[in-house]
C-alpha positions in Angstrom: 23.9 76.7 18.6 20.8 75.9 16.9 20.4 79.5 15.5 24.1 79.6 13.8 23.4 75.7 12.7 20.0 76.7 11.2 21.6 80.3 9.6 24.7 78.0 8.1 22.0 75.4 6.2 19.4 77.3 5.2 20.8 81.2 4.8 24.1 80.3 3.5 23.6 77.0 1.8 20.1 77.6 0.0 19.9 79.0 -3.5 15.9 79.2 -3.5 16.1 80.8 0.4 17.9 83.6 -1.1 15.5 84.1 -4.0 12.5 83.7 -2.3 13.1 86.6 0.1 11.9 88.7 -2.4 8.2 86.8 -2.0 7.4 86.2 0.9 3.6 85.6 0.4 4.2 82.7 -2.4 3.7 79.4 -2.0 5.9 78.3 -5.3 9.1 80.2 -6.2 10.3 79.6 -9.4 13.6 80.5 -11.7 14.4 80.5 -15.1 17.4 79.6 -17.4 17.0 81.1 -20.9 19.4 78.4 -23.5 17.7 80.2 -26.7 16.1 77.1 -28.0 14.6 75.7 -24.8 13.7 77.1 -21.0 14.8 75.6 -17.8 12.2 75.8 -14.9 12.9 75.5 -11.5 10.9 75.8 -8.3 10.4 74.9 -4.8 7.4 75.1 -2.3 7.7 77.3 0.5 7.2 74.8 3.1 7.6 71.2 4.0 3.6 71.2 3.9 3.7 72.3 0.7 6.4 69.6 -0.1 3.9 67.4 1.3 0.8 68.4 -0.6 2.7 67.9 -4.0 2.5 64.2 -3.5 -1.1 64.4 -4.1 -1.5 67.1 -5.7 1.0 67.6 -8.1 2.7 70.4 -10.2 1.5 71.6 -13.4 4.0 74.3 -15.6 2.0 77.2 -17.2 2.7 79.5 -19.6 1.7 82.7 -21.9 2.6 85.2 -24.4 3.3 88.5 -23.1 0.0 90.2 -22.9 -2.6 87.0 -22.9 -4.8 86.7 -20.0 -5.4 83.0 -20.1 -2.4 80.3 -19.2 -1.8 77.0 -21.3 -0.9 74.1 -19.8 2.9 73.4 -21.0 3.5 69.8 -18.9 1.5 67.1 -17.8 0.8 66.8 -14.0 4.5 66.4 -12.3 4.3 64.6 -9.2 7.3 63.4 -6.8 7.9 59.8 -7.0 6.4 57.3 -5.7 7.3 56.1 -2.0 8.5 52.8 -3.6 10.1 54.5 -7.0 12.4 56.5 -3.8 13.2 53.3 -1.9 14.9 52.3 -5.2 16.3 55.1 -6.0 17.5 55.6 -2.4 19.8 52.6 -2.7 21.6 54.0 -5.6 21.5 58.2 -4.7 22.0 58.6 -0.7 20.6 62.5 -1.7 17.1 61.0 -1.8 16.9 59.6 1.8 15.9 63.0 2.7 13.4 63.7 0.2 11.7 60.4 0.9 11.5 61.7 4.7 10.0 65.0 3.2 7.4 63.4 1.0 7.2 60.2 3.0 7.4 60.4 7.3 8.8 57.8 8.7 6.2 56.6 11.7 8.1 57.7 14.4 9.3 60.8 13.2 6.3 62.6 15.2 6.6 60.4 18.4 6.1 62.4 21.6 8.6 61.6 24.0 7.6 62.4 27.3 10.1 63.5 30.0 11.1 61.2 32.8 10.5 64.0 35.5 7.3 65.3 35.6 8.7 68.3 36.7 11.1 69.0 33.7 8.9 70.7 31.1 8.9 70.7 27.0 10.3 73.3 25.4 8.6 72.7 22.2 5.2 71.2 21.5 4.9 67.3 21.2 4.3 65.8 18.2 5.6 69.5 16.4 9.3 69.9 16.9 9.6 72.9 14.9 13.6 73.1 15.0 13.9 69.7 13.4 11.1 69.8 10.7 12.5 72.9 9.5 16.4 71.4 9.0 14.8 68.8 7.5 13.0 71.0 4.7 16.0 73.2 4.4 18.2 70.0 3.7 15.8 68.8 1.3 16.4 72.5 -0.8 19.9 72.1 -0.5 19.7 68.9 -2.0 17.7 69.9 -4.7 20.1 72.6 -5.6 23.2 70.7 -5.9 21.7 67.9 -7.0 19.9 67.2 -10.4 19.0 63.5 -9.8 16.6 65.2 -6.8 15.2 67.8 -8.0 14.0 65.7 -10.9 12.7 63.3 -8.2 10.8 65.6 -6.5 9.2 67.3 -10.0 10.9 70.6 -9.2 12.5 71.0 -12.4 10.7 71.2 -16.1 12.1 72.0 -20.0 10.4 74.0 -21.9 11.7 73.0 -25.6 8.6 74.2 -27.5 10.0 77.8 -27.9 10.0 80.6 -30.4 12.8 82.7 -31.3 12.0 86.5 -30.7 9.3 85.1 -28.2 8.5 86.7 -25.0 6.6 84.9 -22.4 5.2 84.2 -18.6 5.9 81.2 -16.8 4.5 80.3 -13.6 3.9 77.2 -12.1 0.9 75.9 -9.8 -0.2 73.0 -7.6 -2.7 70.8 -9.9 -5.4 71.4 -7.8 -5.4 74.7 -8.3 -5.6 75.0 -11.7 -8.9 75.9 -12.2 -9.1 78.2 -8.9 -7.9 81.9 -9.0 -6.1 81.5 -5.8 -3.1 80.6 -7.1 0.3 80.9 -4.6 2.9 80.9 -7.1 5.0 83.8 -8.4 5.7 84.3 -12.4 8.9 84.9 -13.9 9.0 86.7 -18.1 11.3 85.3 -20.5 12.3 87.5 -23.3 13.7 84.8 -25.7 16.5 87.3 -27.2 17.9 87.9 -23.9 20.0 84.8 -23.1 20.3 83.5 -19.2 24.5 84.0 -19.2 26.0 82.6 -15.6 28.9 84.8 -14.4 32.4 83.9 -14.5 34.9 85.1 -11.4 37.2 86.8 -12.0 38.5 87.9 -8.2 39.9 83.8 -7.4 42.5 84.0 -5.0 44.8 81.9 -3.9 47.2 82.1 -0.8 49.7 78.9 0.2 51.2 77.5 3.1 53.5 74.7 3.8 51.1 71.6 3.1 48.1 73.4 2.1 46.5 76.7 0.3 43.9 78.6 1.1 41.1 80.2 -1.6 39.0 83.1 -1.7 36.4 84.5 -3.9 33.4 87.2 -3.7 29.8 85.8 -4.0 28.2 89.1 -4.1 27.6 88.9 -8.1 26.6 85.2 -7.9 23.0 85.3 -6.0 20.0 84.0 -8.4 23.3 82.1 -10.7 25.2 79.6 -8.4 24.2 77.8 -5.5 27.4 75.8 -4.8 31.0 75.7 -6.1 33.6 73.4 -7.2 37.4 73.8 -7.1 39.7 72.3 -9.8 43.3 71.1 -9.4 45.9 70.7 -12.5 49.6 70.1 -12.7 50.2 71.4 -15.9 47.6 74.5 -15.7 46.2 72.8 -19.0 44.4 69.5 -17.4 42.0 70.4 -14.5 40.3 67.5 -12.3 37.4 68.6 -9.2 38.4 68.2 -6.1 35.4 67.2 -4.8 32.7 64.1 -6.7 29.8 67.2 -5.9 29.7 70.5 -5.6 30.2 72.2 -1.8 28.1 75.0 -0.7 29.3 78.3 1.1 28.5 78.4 4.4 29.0 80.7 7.3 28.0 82.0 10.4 29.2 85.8 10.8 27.1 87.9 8.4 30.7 89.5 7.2 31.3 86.5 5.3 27.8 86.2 3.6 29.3 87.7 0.3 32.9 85.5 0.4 33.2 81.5 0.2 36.2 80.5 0.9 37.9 76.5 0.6 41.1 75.3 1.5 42.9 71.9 -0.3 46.0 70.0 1.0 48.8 70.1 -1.6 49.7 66.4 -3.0 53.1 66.4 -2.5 55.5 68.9 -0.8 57.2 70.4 -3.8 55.9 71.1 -7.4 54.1 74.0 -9.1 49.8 73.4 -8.9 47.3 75.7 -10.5 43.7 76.4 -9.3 40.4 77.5 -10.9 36.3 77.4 -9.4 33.6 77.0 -11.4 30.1 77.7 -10.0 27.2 75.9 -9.8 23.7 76.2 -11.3 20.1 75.0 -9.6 19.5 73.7 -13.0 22.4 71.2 -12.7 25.5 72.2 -14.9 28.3 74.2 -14.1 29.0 78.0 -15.2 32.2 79.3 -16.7 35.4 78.6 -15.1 37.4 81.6 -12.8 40.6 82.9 -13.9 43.3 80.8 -13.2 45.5 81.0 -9.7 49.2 79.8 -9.9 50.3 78.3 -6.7 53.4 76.8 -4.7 54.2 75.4 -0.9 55.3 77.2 0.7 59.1 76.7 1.2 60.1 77.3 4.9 64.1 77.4 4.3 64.2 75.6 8.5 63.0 72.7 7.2 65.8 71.4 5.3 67.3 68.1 6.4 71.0 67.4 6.4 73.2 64.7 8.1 76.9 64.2 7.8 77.1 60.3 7.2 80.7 60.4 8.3 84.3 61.3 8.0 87.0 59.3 6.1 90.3 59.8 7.6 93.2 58.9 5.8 96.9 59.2 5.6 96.9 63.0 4.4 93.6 64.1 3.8 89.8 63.7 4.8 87.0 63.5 3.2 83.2 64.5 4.6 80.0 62.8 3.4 76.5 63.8 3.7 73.0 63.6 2.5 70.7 65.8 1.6 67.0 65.3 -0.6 67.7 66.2 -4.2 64.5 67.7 -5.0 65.7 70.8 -2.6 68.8 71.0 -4.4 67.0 74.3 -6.1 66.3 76.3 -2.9 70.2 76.4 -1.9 73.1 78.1 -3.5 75.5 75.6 -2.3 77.2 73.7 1.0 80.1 75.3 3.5 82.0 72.9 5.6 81.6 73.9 9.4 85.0 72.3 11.7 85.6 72.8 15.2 87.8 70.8 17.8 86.1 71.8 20.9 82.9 74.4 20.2 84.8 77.3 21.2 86.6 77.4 18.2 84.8 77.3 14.8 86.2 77.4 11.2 85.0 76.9 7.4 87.1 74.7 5.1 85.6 75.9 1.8 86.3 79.4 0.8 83.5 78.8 -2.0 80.5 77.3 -2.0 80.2 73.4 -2.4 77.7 72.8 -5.6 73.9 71.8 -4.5 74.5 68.6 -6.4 78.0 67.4 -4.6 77.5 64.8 -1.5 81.1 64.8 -0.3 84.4 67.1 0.0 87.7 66.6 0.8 90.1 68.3 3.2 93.7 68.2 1.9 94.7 67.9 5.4 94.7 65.2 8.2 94.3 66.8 12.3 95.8 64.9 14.9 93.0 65.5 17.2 89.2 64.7 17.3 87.1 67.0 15.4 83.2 67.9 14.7 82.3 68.6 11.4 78.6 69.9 10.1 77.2 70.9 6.6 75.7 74.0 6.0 73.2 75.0 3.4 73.2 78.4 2.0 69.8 79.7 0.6 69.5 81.2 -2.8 68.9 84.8 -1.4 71.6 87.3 -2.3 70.3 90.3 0.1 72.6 90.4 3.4 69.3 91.3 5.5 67.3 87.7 4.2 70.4 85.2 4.4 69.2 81.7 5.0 71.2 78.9 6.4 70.6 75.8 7.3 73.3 73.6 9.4 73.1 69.7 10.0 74.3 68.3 13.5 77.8 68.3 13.9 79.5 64.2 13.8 81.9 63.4 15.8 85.3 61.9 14.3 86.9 60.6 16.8 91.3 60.3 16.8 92.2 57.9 19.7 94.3 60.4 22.7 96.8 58.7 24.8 98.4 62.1 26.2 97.5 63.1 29.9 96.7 65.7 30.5 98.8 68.4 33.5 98.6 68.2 36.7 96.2 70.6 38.3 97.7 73.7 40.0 96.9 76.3 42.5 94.6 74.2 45.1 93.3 75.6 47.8 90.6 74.6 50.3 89.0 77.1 52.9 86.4 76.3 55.2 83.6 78.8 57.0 82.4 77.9 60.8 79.5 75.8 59.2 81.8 73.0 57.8 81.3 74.6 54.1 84.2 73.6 52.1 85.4 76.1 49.0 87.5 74.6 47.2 89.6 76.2 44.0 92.3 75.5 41.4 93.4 76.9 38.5 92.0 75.4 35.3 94.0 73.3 32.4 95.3 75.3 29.8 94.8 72.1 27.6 91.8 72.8 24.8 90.5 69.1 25.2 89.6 69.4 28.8 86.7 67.4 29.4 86.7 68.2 33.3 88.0 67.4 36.5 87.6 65.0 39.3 88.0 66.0 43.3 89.5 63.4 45.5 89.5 63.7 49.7 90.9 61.8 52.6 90.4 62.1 56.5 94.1 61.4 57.2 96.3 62.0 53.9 97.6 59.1 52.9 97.7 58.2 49.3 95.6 55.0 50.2 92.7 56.8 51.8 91.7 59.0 49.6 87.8 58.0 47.7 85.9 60.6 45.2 83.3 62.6 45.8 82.5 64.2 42.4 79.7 62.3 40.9 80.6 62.8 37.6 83.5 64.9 35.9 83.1 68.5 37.5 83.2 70.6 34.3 84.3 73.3 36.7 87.2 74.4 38.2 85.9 74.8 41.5 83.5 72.6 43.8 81.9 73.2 47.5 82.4 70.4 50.4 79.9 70.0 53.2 81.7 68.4 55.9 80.2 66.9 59.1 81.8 68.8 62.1 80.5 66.2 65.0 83.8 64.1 64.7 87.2 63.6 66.3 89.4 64.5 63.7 89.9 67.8 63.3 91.6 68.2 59.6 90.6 66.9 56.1 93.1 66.7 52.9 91.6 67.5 49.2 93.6 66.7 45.7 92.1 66.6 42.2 93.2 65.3 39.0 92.1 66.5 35.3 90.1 64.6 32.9 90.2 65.1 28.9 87.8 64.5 25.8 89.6 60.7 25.5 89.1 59.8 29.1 93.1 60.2 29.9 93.8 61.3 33.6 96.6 63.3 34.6 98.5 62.8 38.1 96.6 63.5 41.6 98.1 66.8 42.2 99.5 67.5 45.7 97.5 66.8 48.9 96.1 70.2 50.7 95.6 69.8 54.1 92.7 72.2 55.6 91.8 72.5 59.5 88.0 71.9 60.4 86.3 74.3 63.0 86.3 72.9 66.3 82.9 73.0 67.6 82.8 69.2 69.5 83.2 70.7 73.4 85.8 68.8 75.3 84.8 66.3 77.4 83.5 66.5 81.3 84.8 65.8 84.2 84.2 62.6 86.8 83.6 63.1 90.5 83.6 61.7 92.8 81.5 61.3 96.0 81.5 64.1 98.4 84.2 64.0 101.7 83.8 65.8 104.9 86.2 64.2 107.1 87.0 67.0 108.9 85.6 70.9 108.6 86.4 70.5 105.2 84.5 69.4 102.4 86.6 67.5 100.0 86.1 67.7 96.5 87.7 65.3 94.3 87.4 64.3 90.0 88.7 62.7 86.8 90.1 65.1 84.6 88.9 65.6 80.8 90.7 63.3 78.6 90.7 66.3 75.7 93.6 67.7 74.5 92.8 70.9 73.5 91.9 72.3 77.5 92.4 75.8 78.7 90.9 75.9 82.2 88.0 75.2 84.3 85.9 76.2 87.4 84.5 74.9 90.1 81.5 76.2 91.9 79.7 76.1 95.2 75.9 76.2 95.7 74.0 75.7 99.1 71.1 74.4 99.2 68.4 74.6 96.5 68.2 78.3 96.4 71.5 78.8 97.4 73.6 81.6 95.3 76.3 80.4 93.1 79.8 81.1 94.2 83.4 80.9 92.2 85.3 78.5 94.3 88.8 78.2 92.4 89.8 78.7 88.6 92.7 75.7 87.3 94.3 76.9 84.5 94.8 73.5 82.1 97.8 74.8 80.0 100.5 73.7 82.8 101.6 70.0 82.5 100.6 69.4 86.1 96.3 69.2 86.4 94.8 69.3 90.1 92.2 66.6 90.9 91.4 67.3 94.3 90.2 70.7 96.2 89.5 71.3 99.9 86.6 73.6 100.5 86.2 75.6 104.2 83.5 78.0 103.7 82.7 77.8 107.4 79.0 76.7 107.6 77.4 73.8 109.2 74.7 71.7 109.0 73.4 73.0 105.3 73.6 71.0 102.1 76.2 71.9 99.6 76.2 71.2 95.7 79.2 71.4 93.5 80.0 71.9 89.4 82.7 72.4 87.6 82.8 74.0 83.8 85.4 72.9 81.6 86.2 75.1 78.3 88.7 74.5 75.6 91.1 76.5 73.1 88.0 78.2 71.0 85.7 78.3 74.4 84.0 75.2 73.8 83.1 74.1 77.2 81.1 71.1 79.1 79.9 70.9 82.8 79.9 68.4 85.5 77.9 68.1 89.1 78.8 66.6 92.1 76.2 64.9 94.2 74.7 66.9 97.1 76.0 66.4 101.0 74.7 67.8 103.9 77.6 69.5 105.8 78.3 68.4 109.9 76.9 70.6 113.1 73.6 72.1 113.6 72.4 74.8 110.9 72.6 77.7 112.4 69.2 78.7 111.4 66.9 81.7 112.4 64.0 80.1 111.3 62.1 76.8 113.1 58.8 75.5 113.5 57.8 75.8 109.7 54.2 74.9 109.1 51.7 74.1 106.2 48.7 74.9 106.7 46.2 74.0 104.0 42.8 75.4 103.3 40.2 73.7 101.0 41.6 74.3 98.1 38.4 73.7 96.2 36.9 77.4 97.7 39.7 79.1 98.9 42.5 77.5 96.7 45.6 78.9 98.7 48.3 77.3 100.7 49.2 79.2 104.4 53.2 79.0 105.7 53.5 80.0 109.4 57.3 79.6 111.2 58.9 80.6 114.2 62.2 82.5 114.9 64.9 80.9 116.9 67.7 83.5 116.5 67.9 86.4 118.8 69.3 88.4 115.7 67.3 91.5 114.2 65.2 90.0 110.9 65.1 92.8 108.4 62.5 90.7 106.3 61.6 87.1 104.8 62.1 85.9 101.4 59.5 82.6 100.3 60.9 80.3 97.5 58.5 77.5 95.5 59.3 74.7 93.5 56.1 73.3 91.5 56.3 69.5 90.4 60.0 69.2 89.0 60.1 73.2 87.8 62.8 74.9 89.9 63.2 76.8 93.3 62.5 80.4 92.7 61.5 83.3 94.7 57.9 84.1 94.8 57.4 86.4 97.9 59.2 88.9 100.3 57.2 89.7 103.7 58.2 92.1 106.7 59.7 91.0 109.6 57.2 91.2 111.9 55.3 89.2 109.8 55.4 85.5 110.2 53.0 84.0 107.5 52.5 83.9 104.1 49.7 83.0 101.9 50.0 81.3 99.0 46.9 81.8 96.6 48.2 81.0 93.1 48.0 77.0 93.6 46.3 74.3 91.3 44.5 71.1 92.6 46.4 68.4 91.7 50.2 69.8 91.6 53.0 69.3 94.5 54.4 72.1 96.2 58.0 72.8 98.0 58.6 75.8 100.5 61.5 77.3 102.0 61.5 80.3 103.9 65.0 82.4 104.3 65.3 85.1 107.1 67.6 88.2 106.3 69.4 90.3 108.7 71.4 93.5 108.8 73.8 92.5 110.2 74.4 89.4 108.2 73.9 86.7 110.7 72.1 84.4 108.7 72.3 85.9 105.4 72.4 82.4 103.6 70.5 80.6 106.3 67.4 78.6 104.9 64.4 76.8 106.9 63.6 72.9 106.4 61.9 72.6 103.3 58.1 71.4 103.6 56.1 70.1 101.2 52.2 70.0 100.0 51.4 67.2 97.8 48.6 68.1 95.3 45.3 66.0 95.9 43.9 67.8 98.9 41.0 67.2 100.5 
């Protein structure tokens, strides 16, 4: 950042820093400005030391014929002023604030500031910030150059009026102190006195314009050694010119592609009108040169822009007239107006065959339509070719006609319904062209006072989907709709359709009651469903826990007449018997109900007795041991072990031999409660549903 801030101040804005490239080793460059009776001198020290040392030392202007050897003494001693001289002059020229800091340091200006962290280290010496001193001295060139005030203040600019015509001398110009020394740092410059100094005039101006502004170029190339800043002038009538800026601006740039263009860009005073442009460059020796050729320019006119509204619309009896505004001082970019009509923007018409002159603000229709319309202005550009056609159309204003006819009815509803609850429902649209929309009514029962809307607003549509809640009794839903137009009138509720919900509500279960065994056998008796859309139902057996599940009877629900009671004799004693019965509807729906259990009367007639626990320390071993007995005389072809964990159910874990009359249970946690029972089976099917005494281990075992 500093290196493109120091290139833009000193490289691109410095006249002298351009000349003096081509001496290096001097410590004064100096230029010349031949008028033919007098010599302008102008120079600048190479450094802000050498600034520095002028303040005491002074300047002194020499000169000599071509060919002498010895220099004359043209000017008195010129020295910058005084520090008090530049505090006056300050107040009046702001330019000489920074010659006065050049010439005169303010105290601080030098002041070492030491970092807060010792650790953070300068990257400059203190008391020598190199960066800043050498701004400062490049500022103080520029000012010189563009100003004639400072470069008088800081005796860097001398007139030479004791000239000779035909005269050719040598100027050069030296610290005072070095006058009589031979070690002089200052370059000379010849002046043939028939050759005049003749600035160059531009002749490559450009101009390009936008909308609100235009942008200028021009080539600097030929300028170097003539101008070191610019001016831009601005006329209405391409005969008086005024600058645009109070003091001349200086090209600067950054990318070394632009070193040989300036460029400057200048907001247009008002949006229309025709404004001519010259530049004018500007000399070290404080006057301006010739001015460049003259660029004619315009805003740019972006045809978009244009503003229209329709005031309004006059109806009367037979006619009606359209008003509108539109700025006058565009009236020249258009060929003329076109009335734009439409009832209902799908339908759009013109009601001028030709063109409506730029200067007209109103046009009547010799004819009065009975129903609202929209009317807009359009502006037709000036361009003839098909390919650049430019128009320009205002908002269209509503004129309203008040509309007391209904529309029809709505026809062709109908409503279908997936196995979600999603509703489709359809009609066929209004053939009316001032349909504004439609509005979807729905009832739970049909009758004309229970229907409420559910359309938000007016559905522009002629179709809408329903999401209907299927977890309810009623198990049909009625739809009707009515149309709506641009005036707000209603037509009729058409016809009510009536639409069947999918049934996915299961009927409702059974009651039973408690379990009878007042003789061999078990009574079973219930509450039938209270549905009415049954089909049948089942009951089912189970014995005990682990007992297989067997179809007792199937009731078929159509008939009129519904069992409530069944008599079970499945012929086995002393076991415990569960009972359920699953109820299902018309589309399979179904529900299920459980009786309590009851142990049956008699003795089981078990082959199993004497079942034990045995438990082992769970913390080593961590196993449970079953042992049992055999009371039957029957053949056992094997044993089958069931386990219920904590409230997970019975299941089968194990099947032993027969001759085997323990099991060992290792997969057991500390902590959890166990059930066991132990079923024999036989081959010939004595006790083939038979089950031992269920045991239990409760978790927590020592």
């Amino acid at each position: 950042m500093r290196t493109i801030f120091y290139k833009v101040m000193i490289t691109a804005a410095m006249f002298f820093a351009v000349i003096s490239s081509s001496f290096a080793s001097d410590d004064i460059t100096l230029l010349y400005f031949n008028h033919g009776d007098s010599v302008s001198l102008r120079w600048a020290p190479a450094s802000e030391a050498l600034f520095q040392r002028s303040v005491k030392s002074g300047y002194l202007v020499q000169r000599r014929n071509e060919g002498d050897v010895a220099w004359i003494n043209i000017s008195s001693k010129l020295s910058p002023l005084s520090q008090n001289e530049m505090d006056v002059m300050e107040a009046i020229d702001s330019d000489i604030s920074v010659l006065k800091e050049i010439f005169y340091p303010s105290a601080d200006r030098y002041t070492s500031e030491e970092p807060e962290d010792e650790n953070v280290k300068l990257t400059s010496i203190p008391g020598k910030p190199a960066f800043e001193d050498g701004l400062l001295y490049a500022m103080a060139l520029f000012t010189c150059d563009i100003s004639k005030n400072a470069a008088n203040a800081a005796a860097l600019l001398f007139v030479d009026k004791n000239v000779t015509k035909n005269a050719k001398y040598e100027y050069r110009v030296v610290f005072a102190d070095d006058e009589k020394t031979k070690n002089s740092g200052a370059n000379l410059v010849k002046v043939d006195m028939r050759k005049l100094t003749v600035l160059p005039a531009s002749s490559d101006f450009e101009g390009h314009p936008e909308v609100k502004y235009a942008h200028f170029e021009w080539s600097t190339a030929n300028h170097v050694g003539f101008y070191s800043a610019y001016n831009v002038e601005r006329s209405v009538d391409g005969k008086n010119f005024e600058p645009l800026r109070s003091r001349p601006f200086v090209q600067a740039y950054t990318d070394d592609k632009l070193a040989d263009v300036a460029i400057f860009r200048d907001s247009f005073p008002a949006e229309e009108g025709t404004f001519y442009y010259r530049m004018k460059g500007y000399s070290p020796f404080g006057f301006y040169g010739p001015c460049s050729n003259v660029v004619k320019v315009e805003p740019k006119f972006v045809f978009e822009s244009l503003q229209i509204d329709v005031d309004t619309v006059v109806v009367k009896r037979r006619s009606e007239e359209v008003q509108w505004s539109f700025d006058n001082k565009f009236e020249k970019k258009i060929k003329g107006f076109r009335i734009s009509r439409t009832p209902d923007f799908k339908k759009f018409f013109y009601e001028n065959d030709a063109l409506i002159e730029p200067s007209k603000r109103k046009f009547k229709i010799d004819k009065k339509y009975d129903e609202s319309q929209y009317y807009a202005v359009v502006a037709v550009g000036v361009e003839d070719k098909p390919e650049k056609r430019q128009e320009k159309q205002s908002s269209y204003f509503f004129s309203f006609r008040a509309d007391t006819i209904p529309p029809a009815v709505p026809t062709g509803l109908n409503v279908t319904i997936d196995s979600a609850g999603v509703a489709s429902i359809k009609w066929d649209a209004n053939k009316e062209p001032d349909i504004q929309g439609y509005k979807l009514f729905v009832s739970n029962s049909g009758r004309d006072d229970d229907f409420f809307l559910i359309t938000d607003t007016i559905c522009s549509l002629n179709s809408y989907t329903d999401t209907l809640s299927l977890n309810t009794l009623t198990t049909s839903i009625y739809y009707r709709v009515n149309a709506i137009d641009l005036s707000y009138n209603s037509s009729q509720w058409s016809e009510p359709v009536k639409a069947l919900k999918p049934d996915t509500i299961p009927p409702a279960p059974i009651v039973f009651r408690f379990l009878k065994q007042p003789n061999d056998k078990v009574v079973v008796e219930w509450e039938n469903s209270p549905s009415d859309d049954l089909d049948y139902m089942e009951l089912y057996r189970q014995i005990d826990d682990t007992g297989k599940v067997v179809l007792v009877k199937r009731f078929d629900l159509t008939k009129r007449k519904t069992p409530t009671i069944h008599e079970d004799d499945f012929g086995m004693s002393g076991v415990q018997v569960t009972y359920f019965m699953k109820i299902y509807d018309a589309v399979g729906n179904k529900s299920e109900a459980r009786t309590n259990t009851l142990t049956t009367k008699g003795e089981r007639p078990g082959c199993i007795g004497n079942l034990k626990v045995l438990i082992t320390n769970l913390e080593k071993e961590k196993n449970i041991r079953l042992t049992w007995d055999i009371t039957s005389k029957t053949s056992i072809s094997r044993y089958v072990i069931y386990r219920k964990r904590n409230d997970e159910p019975m299941l089968d874990i194990a099947s032993v031999r027969a001759n085997q009359l323990y099991y060992v249970d290792e997969r057991v946690a500390v902590g959890a409660t166990y059930k066991y029972i132990v079923r024999a089976i036989s081959q010939d099917r004595v006790c083939p549903a038979v089950y031992s005494e269920e045991v239990v281990f409760e978790g927590g075992m020592k």
